[in-house]
C-alpha positions in Angstrom: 51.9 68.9 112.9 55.6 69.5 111.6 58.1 67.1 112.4 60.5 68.3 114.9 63.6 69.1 113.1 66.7 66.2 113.3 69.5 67.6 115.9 72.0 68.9 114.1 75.2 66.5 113.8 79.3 67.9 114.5 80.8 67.9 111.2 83.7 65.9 110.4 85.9 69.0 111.4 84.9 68.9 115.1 88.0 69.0 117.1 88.6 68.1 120.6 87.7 70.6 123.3 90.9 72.7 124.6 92.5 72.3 121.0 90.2 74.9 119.1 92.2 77.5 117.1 91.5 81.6 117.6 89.8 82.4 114.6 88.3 85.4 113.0 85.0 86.7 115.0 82.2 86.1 112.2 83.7 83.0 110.8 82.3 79.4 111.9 83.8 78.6 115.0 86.4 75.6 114.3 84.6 73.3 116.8 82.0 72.4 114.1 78.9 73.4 116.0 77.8 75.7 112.9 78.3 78.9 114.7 79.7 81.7 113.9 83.5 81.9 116.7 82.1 84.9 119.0 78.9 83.3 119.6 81.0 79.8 120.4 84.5 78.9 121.4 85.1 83.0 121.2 82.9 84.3 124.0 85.5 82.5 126.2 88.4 84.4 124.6 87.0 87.8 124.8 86.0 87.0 128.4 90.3 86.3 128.9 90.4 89.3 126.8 88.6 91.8 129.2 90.8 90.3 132.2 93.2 93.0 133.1 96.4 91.4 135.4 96.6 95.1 136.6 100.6 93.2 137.9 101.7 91.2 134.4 105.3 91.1 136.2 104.7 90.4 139.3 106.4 87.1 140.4 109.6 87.9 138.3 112.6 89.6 139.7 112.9 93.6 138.6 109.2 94.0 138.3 110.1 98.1 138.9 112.7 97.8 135.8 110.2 95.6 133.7 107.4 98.6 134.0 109.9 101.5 133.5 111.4 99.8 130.4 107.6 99.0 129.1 106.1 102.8 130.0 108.9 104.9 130.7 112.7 104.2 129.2 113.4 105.2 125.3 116.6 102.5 124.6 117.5 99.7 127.1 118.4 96.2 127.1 118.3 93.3 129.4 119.5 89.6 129.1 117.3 87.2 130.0 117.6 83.4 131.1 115.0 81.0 130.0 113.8 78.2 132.4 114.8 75.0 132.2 113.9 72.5 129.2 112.6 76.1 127.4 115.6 76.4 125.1 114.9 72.6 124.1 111.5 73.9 122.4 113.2 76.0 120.0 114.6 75.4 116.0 118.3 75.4 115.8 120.2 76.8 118.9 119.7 79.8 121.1 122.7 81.4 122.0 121.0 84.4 124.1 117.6 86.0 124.5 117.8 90.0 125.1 114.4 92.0 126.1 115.2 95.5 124.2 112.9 98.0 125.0 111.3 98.5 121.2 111.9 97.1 118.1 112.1 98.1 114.6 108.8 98.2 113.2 107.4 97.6 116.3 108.2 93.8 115.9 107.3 91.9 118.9 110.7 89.9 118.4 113.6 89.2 116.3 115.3 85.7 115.5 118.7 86.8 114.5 121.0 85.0 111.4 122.9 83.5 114.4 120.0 82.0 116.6 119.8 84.9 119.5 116.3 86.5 120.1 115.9 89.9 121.1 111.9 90.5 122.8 110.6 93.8 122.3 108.7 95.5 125.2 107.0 98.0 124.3 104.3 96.4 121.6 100.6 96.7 121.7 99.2 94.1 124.2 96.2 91.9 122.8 95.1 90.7 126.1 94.3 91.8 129.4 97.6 90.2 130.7 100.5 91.6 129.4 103.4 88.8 130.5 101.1 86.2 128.2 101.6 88.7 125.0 105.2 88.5 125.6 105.1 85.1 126.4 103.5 84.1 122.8 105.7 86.0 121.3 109.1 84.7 123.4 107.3 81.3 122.3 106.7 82.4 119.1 110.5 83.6 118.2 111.9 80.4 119.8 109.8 78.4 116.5 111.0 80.7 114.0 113.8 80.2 111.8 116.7 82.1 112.1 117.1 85.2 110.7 113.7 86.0 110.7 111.2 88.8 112.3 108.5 87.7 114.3 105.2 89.0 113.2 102.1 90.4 115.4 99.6 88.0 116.4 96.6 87.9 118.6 97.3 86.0 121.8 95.8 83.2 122.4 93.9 82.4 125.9 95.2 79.9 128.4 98.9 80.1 127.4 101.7 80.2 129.1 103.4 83.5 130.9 107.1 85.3 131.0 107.0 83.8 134.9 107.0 80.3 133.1 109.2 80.9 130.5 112.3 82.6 132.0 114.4 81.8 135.2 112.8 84.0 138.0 115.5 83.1 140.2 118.2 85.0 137.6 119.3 88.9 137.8 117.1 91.8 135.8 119.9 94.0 135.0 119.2 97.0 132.5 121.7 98.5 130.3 120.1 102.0 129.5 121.7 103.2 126.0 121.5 106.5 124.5 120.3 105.4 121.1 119.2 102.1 119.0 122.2 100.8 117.9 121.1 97.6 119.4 118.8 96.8 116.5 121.8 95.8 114.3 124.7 93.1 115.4 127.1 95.8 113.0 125.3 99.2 113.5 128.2 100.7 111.9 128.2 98.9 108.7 124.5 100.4 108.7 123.3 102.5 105.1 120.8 103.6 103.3 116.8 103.4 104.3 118.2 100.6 107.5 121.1 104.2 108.3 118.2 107.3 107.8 116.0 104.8 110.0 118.2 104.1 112.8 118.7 108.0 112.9 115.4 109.6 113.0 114.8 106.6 116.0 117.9 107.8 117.7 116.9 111.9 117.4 113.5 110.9 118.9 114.9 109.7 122.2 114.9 111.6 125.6 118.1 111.4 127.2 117.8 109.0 130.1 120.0 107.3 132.8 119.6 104.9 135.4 120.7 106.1 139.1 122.9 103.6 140.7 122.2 104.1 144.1 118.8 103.3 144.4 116.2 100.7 142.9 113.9 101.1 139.8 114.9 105.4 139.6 115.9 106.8 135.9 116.9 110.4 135.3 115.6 112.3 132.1 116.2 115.0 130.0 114.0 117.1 128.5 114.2 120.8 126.7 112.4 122.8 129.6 113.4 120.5 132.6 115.2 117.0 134.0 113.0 114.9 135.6 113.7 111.8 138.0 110.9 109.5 137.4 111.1 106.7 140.1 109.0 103.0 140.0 108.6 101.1 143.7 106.5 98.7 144.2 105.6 99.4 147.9 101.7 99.3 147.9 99.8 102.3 146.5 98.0 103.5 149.8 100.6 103.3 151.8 103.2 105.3 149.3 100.9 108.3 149.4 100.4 108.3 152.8 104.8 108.4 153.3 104.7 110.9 150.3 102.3 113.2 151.9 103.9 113.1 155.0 107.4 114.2 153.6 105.6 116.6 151.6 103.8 118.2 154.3 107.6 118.0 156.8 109.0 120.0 153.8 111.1 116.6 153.1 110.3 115.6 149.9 112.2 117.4 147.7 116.0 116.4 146.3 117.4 119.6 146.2 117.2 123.1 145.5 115.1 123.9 142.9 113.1 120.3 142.4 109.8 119.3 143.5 107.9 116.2 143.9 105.2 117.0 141.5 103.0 113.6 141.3 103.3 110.0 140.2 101.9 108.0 137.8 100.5 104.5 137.7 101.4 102.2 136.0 101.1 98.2 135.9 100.0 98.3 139.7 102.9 100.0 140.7 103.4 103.7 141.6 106.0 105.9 139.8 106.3 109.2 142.1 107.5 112.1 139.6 110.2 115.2 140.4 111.1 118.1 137.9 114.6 118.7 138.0 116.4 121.8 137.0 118.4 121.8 133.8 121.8 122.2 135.0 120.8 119.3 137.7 122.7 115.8 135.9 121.9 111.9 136.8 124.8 111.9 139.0 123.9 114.8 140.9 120.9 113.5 142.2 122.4 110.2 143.2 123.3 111.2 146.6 119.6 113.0 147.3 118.0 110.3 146.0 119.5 107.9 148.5 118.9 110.0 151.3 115.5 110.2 150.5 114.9 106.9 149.7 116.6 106.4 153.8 113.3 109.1 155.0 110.9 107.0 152.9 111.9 104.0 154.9 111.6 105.4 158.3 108.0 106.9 157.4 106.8 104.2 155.8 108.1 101.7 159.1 106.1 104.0 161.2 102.7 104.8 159.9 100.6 106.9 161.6 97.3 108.8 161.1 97.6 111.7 158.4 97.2 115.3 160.2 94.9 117.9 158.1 98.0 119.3 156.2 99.3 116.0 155.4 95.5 114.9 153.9 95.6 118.0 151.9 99.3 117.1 150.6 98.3 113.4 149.9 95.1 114.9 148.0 97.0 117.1 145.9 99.3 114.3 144.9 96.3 112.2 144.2 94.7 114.9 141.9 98.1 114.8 139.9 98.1 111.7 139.5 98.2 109.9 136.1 97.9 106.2 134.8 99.7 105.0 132.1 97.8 101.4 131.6 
Protein backbone atom coordinates (compact mmCIF):
# COMPACT_ATOMS: atom_id res chain seq x y z
CA UNK A 1 0.00 0.00 0.00
CA UNK A 2 1.48 3.60 -0.76
CA UNK A 3 2.39 5.69 2.06
CA UNK A 4 0.06 8.49 2.50
CA UNK A 5 1.75 11.56 1.30
CA UNK A 6 3.47 14.05 4.30
CA UNK A 7 1.00 17.31 4.66
CA UNK A 8 2.42 19.78 2.88
CA UNK A 9 4.32 22.42 5.25
CA UNK A 10 3.79 26.74 4.82
CA UNK A 11 6.91 27.90 3.40
CA UNK A 12 8.98 30.33 5.12
CA UNK A 13 7.14 33.10 3.21
CA UNK A 14 3.79 32.45 4.95
CA UNK A 15 2.47 35.70 6.14
CA UNK A 16 -0.04 36.49 8.75
CA UNK A 17 -3.67 36.32 7.75
CA UNK A 18 -5.20 39.95 6.92
CA UNK A 19 -1.70 41.11 5.72
CA UNK A 20 -1.58 39.19 2.30
CA UNK A 21 -0.64 41.43 -0.69
CA UNK A 22 -3.14 41.59 -4.13
CA UNK A 23 -1.20 39.74 -6.47
CA UNK A 24 -1.44 38.66 -9.99
CA UNK A 25 -4.30 35.91 -10.53
CA UNK A 26 -2.07 32.76 -11.69
CA UNK A 27 0.80 33.57 -9.45
CA UNK A 28 1.30 31.59 -6.00
CA UNK A 29 -0.82 33.23 -3.62
CA UNK A 30 1.64 35.15 -1.08
CA UNK A 31 0.18 33.14 1.96
CA UNK A 32 2.58 30.26 1.09
CA UNK A 33 -0.12 27.51 0.78
CA UNK A 34 1.35 26.65 -2.88
CA UNK A 35 -1.69 27.87 -4.74
CA UNK A 36 -2.04 29.70 -7.38
CA UNK A 37 -3.86 33.75 -5.77
CA UNK A 38 -7.53 33.08 -7.44
CA UNK A 39 -7.85 29.76 -6.11
CA UNK A 40 -6.59 31.21 -2.45
CA UNK A 41 -6.44 34.54 -0.74
CA UNK A 42 -7.95 35.92 -4.35
CA UNK A 43 -11.46 34.26 -4.42
CA UNK A 44 -12.05 36.68 -1.45
CA UNK A 45 -11.02 39.70 -3.53
CA UNK A 46 -13.00 38.98 -6.55
CA UNK A 47 -15.96 38.15 -4.30
CA UNK A 48 -15.33 42.28 -2.93
CA UNK A 49 -14.86 42.80 -6.51
CA UNK A 50 -18.45 41.70 -7.68
CA UNK A 51 -20.00 43.84 -4.73
CA UNK A 52 -21.60 46.78 -6.31
CA UNK A 53 -22.34 49.80 -3.46
CA UNK A 54 -25.00 50.87 -6.04
CA UNK A 55 -24.58 54.57 -3.37
CA UNK A 56 -20.48 54.88 -3.15
CA UNK A 57 -21.32 58.61 -1.75
CA UNK A 58 -23.83 58.16 0.31
CA UNK A 59 -22.97 59.31 3.83
CA UNK A 60 -20.91 62.34 2.53
CA UNK A 61 -22.40 65.72 2.09
CA UNK A 62 -23.30 66.67 -1.85
CA UNK A 63 -23.83 63.14 -2.79
CA UNK A 64 -26.05 64.77 -6.02
CA UNK A 65 -22.79 67.06 -6.90
CA UNK A 66 -20.38 63.99 -6.35
CA UNK A 67 -22.50 61.85 -9.06
CA UNK A 68 -22.93 64.73 -11.59
CA UNK A 69 -19.23 65.56 -11.44
CA UNK A 70 -18.42 61.60 -11.82
CA UNK A 71 -21.14 60.94 -14.80
CA UNK A 72 -22.26 64.17 -15.96
CA UNK A 73 -19.99 67.53 -15.61
CA UNK A 74 -16.92 68.05 -18.36
CA UNK A 75 -14.53 70.68 -15.93
CA UNK A 76 -15.31 71.28 -12.21
CA UNK A 77 -13.44 71.50 -9.03
CA UNK A 78 -14.20 71.03 -5.43
CA UNK A 79 -11.99 71.55 -2.26
CA UNK A 80 -12.04 69.04 0.00
CA UNK A 81 -11.26 68.70 3.88
CA UNK A 82 -9.64 65.63 5.15
CA UNK A 83 -10.60 64.17 8.58
CA UNK A 84 -8.87 64.52 11.40
CA UNK A 85 -5.21 62.85 12.04
CA UNK A 86 -5.57 62.07 7.88
CA UNK A 87 -3.15 64.90 6.83
CA UNK A 88 -0.69 63.41 9.59
CA UNK A 89 -0.34 60.18 7.21
CA UNK A 90 1.09 61.96 4.46
CA UNK A 91 5.05 62.84 3.21
CA UNK A 92 5.86 66.40 3.56
CA UNK A 93 2.92 68.87 4.07
CA UNK A 94 -0.52 69.15 2.51
CA UNK A 95 -1.49 72.43 1.84
CA UNK A 96 -5.02 71.54 0.10
CA UNK A 97 -6.66 68.53 -1.58
CA UNK A 98 -9.04 69.53 -4.68
CA UNK A 99 -11.35 66.72 -6.40
CA UNK A 100 -11.15 67.91 -10.19
CA UNK A 101 -13.42 66.18 -12.28
CA UNK A 102 -10.64 64.42 -14.68
CA UNK A 103 -7.16 64.41 -14.93
CA UNK A 104 -4.50 64.46 -17.44
CA UNK A 105 -3.93 61.10 -18.60
CA UNK A 106 -6.59 59.97 -16.78
CA UNK A 107 -4.39 60.00 -13.51
CA UNK A 108 -6.28 59.07 -10.57
CA UNK A 109 -4.37 61.95 -8.70
CA UNK A 110 -1.69 64.46 -8.70
CA UNK A 111 0.84 65.35 -5.90
CA UNK A 112 1.81 68.88 -6.93
CA UNK A 113 5.76 70.47 -6.52
CA UNK A 114 4.23 72.31 -3.59
CA UNK A 115 2.46 69.37 -1.55
CA UNK A 116 -1.38 70.03 -2.71
CA UNK A 117 -3.29 66.91 -4.29
CA UNK A 118 -5.81 67.24 -6.73
CA UNK A 119 -8.27 63.64 -6.95
CA UNK A 120 -9.58 62.90 -10.17
CA UNK A 121 -13.23 61.65 -10.47
CA UNK A 122 -13.90 60.42 -13.31
CA UNK A 123 -11.18 57.14 -13.53
CA UNK A 124 -12.08 53.68 -14.19
CA UNK A 125 -13.29 51.98 -10.87
CA UNK A 126 -11.55 48.56 -10.01
CA UNK A 127 -14.08 47.56 -7.54
CA UNK A 128 -17.59 47.32 -6.98
CA UNK A 129 -17.42 50.36 -4.55
CA UNK A 130 -16.47 53.33 -6.06
CA UNK A 131 -15.61 55.70 -2.78
CA UNK A 132 -12.89 52.84 -1.89
CA UNK A 133 -11.12 53.44 -5.56
CA UNK A 134 -10.88 56.96 -4.64
CA UNK A 135 -10.10 56.38 -1.29
CA UNK A 136 -6.77 54.24 -2.34
CA UNK A 137 -5.88 56.62 -4.47
CA UNK A 138 -6.59 59.89 -1.96
CA UNK A 139 -4.38 57.39 0.30
CA UNK A 140 -2.15 56.69 -2.27
CA UNK A 141 -1.32 60.52 -3.31
CA UNK A 142 -0.99 61.49 0.45
CA UNK A 143 2.49 58.74 0.30
CA UNK A 144 3.78 60.09 -2.74
CA UNK A 145 6.41 62.59 -3.00
CA UNK A 146 5.73 65.73 -4.18
CA UNK A 147 5.61 66.60 -7.53
CA UNK A 148 4.69 63.43 -8.61
CA UNK A 149 1.53 61.69 -10.61
CA UNK A 150 -0.17 59.01 -8.98
CA UNK A 151 -0.33 55.95 -11.08
CA UNK A 152 -3.43 53.37 -11.58
CA UNK A 153 -3.65 50.52 -9.34
CA UNK A 154 -6.02 47.84 -8.50
CA UNK A 155 -7.79 48.41 -5.24
CA UNK A 156 -7.27 46.55 -2.66
CA UNK A 157 -10.35 44.84 -0.50
CA UNK A 158 -11.12 45.87 3.01
CA UNK A 159 -9.69 49.41 2.73
CA UNK A 160 -10.73 52.37 3.87
CA UNK A 161 -13.55 54.82 2.04
CA UNK A 162 -13.79 58.78 0.98
CA UNK A 163 -16.56 58.77 4.11
CA UNK A 164 -13.33 57.90 6.29
CA UNK A 165 -11.01 59.94 4.82
CA UNK A 166 -12.59 63.42 4.44
CA UNK A 167 -14.64 65.69 6.90
CA UNK A 168 -18.31 64.72 6.14
CA UNK A 169 -19.40 67.47 8.31
CA UNK A 170 -17.50 70.14 5.72
CA UNK A 171 -19.27 72.01 2.53
CA UNK A 172 -19.24 70.16 -1.17
CA UNK A 173 -19.14 73.27 -3.10
CA UNK A 174 -18.47 72.92 -7.02
CA UNK A 175 -16.77 75.41 -9.12
CA UNK A 176 -17.97 74.41 -12.68
CA UNK A 177 -15.23 75.86 -15.24
CA UNK A 178 -15.41 76.13 -18.92
CA UNK A 179 -12.13 74.47 -19.67
CA UNK A 180 -9.02 72.53 -17.94
CA UNK A 181 -6.92 75.19 -17.02
CA UNK A 182 -6.93 73.63 -13.65
CA UNK A 183 -4.49 70.92 -14.59
CA UNK A 184 -1.63 73.53 -14.47
CA UNK A 185 -0.76 75.91 -11.22
CA UNK A 186 0.50 78.53 -14.49
CA UNK A 187 -1.82 77.49 -17.39
CA UNK A 188 -0.64 80.44 -19.10
CA UNK A 189 3.03 79.78 -19.08
CA UNK A 190 1.64 76.46 -20.87
CA UNK A 191 3.59 75.38 -24.51
CA UNK A 192 4.27 72.93 -26.65
CA UNK A 193 2.80 69.11 -26.41
CA UNK A 194 1.53 70.17 -22.31
CA UNK A 195 -0.38 73.82 -24.73
CA UNK A 196 -1.83 71.47 -28.04
CA UNK A 197 -3.00 69.10 -25.02
CA UNK A 198 -4.72 71.36 -22.80
CA UNK A 199 -6.49 72.65 -26.11
CA UNK A 200 -7.89 69.68 -27.82
CA UNK A 201 -9.26 68.84 -23.87
CA UNK A 202 -10.76 72.26 -23.74
CA UNK A 203 -12.51 71.99 -27.49
CA UNK A 204 -13.94 68.64 -26.38
CA UNK A 205 -16.06 70.04 -23.53
CA UNK A 206 -19.91 70.76 -23.56
CA UNK A 207 -20.63 74.03 -22.20
CA UNK A 208 -22.14 73.51 -18.76
CA UNK A 209 -23.26 75.64 -15.76
CA UNK A 210 -24.50 75.03 -12.44
CA UNK A 211 -28.15 76.66 -11.59
CA UNK A 212 -27.96 78.54 -8.39
CA UNK A 213 -31.29 78.30 -7.22
CA UNK A 214 -31.80 74.81 -6.78
CA UNK A 215 -29.74 71.65 -5.58
CA UNK A 216 -27.58 69.22 -7.76
CA UNK A 217 -29.17 70.95 -11.43
CA UNK A 218 -26.48 71.86 -14.34
CA UNK A 219 -27.44 73.38 -17.59
CA UNK A 220 -25.74 72.17 -20.94
CA UNK A 221 -25.01 73.11 -24.26
CA UNK A 222 -25.06 71.17 -27.00
CA UNK A 223 -25.18 71.88 -31.09
CA UNK A 224 -28.98 70.78 -31.65
CA UNK A 225 -30.34 71.57 -28.12
CA UNK A 226 -29.62 72.82 -24.20
CA UNK A 227 -30.44 70.49 -21.87
CA UNK A 228 -30.95 70.78 -17.91
CA UNK A 229 -29.87 67.54 -16.50
CA UNK A 230 -30.92 67.53 -12.78
CA UNK A 231 -29.48 64.73 -9.84
CA UNK A 232 -31.91 64.39 -6.46
CA UNK A 233 -31.62 61.91 -4.40
CA UNK A 234 -35.28 61.48 -3.33
CA UNK A 235 -35.91 57.70 -3.66
CA UNK A 236 -36.44 56.29 -7.20
CA UNK A 237 -40.17 55.03 -6.88
CA UNK A 238 -41.31 57.66 -5.41
CA UNK A 239 -39.62 60.43 -8.00
CA UNK A 240 -41.47 58.69 -10.88
CA UNK A 241 -44.51 58.52 -9.29
CA UNK A 242 -44.25 62.86 -8.61
CA UNK A 243 -42.88 62.97 -12.25
CA UNK A 244 -45.68 61.20 -13.72
CA UNK A 245 -48.05 63.03 -12.02
CA UNK A 246 -46.76 66.54 -13.19
CA UNK A 247 -46.45 65.09 -16.44
CA UNK A 248 -49.85 63.90 -16.80
CA UNK A 249 -51.25 67.74 -14.97
CA UNK A 250 -49.35 69.19 -17.98
CA UNK A 251 -46.82 70.62 -15.13
CA UNK A 252 -43.65 69.27 -15.91
CA UNK A 253 -42.21 71.28 -18.25
CA UNK A 254 -39.88 74.70 -17.61
CA UNK A 255 -41.10 76.69 -20.28
CA UNK A 256 -42.04 77.02 -23.67
CA UNK A 257 -40.56 74.82 -25.94
CA UNK A 258 -38.85 72.16 -23.22
CA UNK A 259 -39.90 68.92 -22.27
CA UNK A 260 -39.10 66.52 -19.60
CA UNK A 261 -37.90 63.77 -21.78
CA UNK A 262 -36.49 61.01 -19.16
CA UNK A 263 -33.82 60.48 -16.47
CA UNK A 264 -31.08 58.52 -16.11
CA UNK A 265 -29.60 56.46 -13.27
CA UNK A 266 -26.90 56.78 -12.01
CA UNK A 267 -25.05 55.71 -8.64
CA UNK A 268 -28.56 55.00 -6.96
CA UNK A 269 -29.76 58.32 -7.59
CA UNK A 270 -32.16 59.59 -10.37
CA UNK A 271 -31.15 62.38 -12.81
CA UNK A 272 -34.63 63.48 -14.59
CA UNK A 273 -33.58 64.98 -18.12
CA UNK A 274 -35.27 68.20 -20.11
CA UNK A 275 -34.21 69.36 -23.69
CA UNK A 276 -33.96 72.96 -23.83
CA UNK A 277 -34.27 75.20 -26.71
CA UNK A 278 -31.07 76.87 -28.09
CA UNK A 279 -31.76 80.36 -27.42
CA UNK A 280 -32.95 79.10 -23.69
CA UNK A 281 -29.43 80.16 -21.32
CA UNK A 282 -28.57 78.77 -17.63
CA UNK A 283 -30.04 81.79 -16.22
CA UNK A 284 -33.11 81.59 -17.87
CA UNK A 285 -34.17 78.55 -16.48
CA UNK A 286 -33.30 79.47 -12.95
CA UNK A 287 -36.51 80.84 -12.13
CA UNK A 288 -38.60 77.66 -13.81
CA UNK A 289 -36.52 75.48 -12.19
CA UNK A 290 -37.38 76.72 -8.80
CA UNK A 291 -40.83 76.77 -9.31
CA UNK A 292 -40.81 73.42 -10.31
CA UNK A 293 -38.75 72.18 -7.85
CA UNK A 294 -41.73 74.10 -5.23
CA UNK A 295 -44.67 71.55 -7.43
CA UNK A 296 -42.25 68.56 -6.91
CA UNK A 297 -42.46 69.18 -3.20
CA UNK A 298 -46.02 69.49 -2.80
CA UNK A 299 -46.63 66.13 -4.96
CA UNK A 300 -44.13 64.34 -3.51
CA UNK A 301 -45.73 65.43 0.37
CA UNK A 302 -48.86 64.16 -0.84
CA UNK A 303 -48.71 60.81 -2.56
CA UNK A 304 -51.49 59.33 -3.79
CA UNK A 305 -52.53 56.36 -6.16
CA UNK A 306 -51.52 56.97 -9.90
CA UNK A 307 -54.79 57.41 -12.22
CA UNK A 308 -54.49 55.44 -15.75
CA UNK A 309 -52.97 58.58 -17.49
CA UNK A 310 -50.48 59.11 -14.85
CA UNK A 311 -49.31 55.11 -15.07
CA UNK A 312 -49.03 55.57 -18.73
CA UNK A 313 -46.88 58.91 -18.17
CA UNK A 314 -44.71 57.11 -15.40
CA UNK A 315 -44.29 54.11 -18.03
CA UNK A 316 -43.16 56.21 -20.69
CA UNK A 317 -40.65 57.81 -18.47
CA UNK A 318 -39.54 54.45 -17.32
CA UNK A 319 -39.05 53.18 -20.91
CA UNK A 320 -36.64 56.30 -21.45
CA UNK A 321 -34.87 55.68 -18.91
CA UNK A 322 -31.12 55.05 -18.95
CA UNK A 323 -28.39 53.96 -16.46
CA UNK A 324 -25.08 55.25 -16.48
CA UNK A 325 -23.40 52.69 -13.85
Amino acid sequence: MAKKAAKKQPSQSTVVEGEVPVVGAREACPCGSGRRYKACHGREAAHAVQELVHRPFEGLPGEADWVALRELVPAATVPLTLAAGVAEEAVGEVPSVTLATVLPLAWPALRRADGSILLGLQTQSSSGDLSRDLADALELALATEPGTPVPARRTSPGGRRLQELLDVTAEFVPAVHTGFEFWLEDAESATGEVAASLERANASAIPTEKLAGVDSAYWCGTPDKNHLRWVMTVPEEQLLDALARLTAAGESSLGEGTKLVGSFRAHGLTVPVWDLPLEMTAADVEKPAVEFAAKLAEVLAAPAPLTAEERRSRANLVNRQITLN
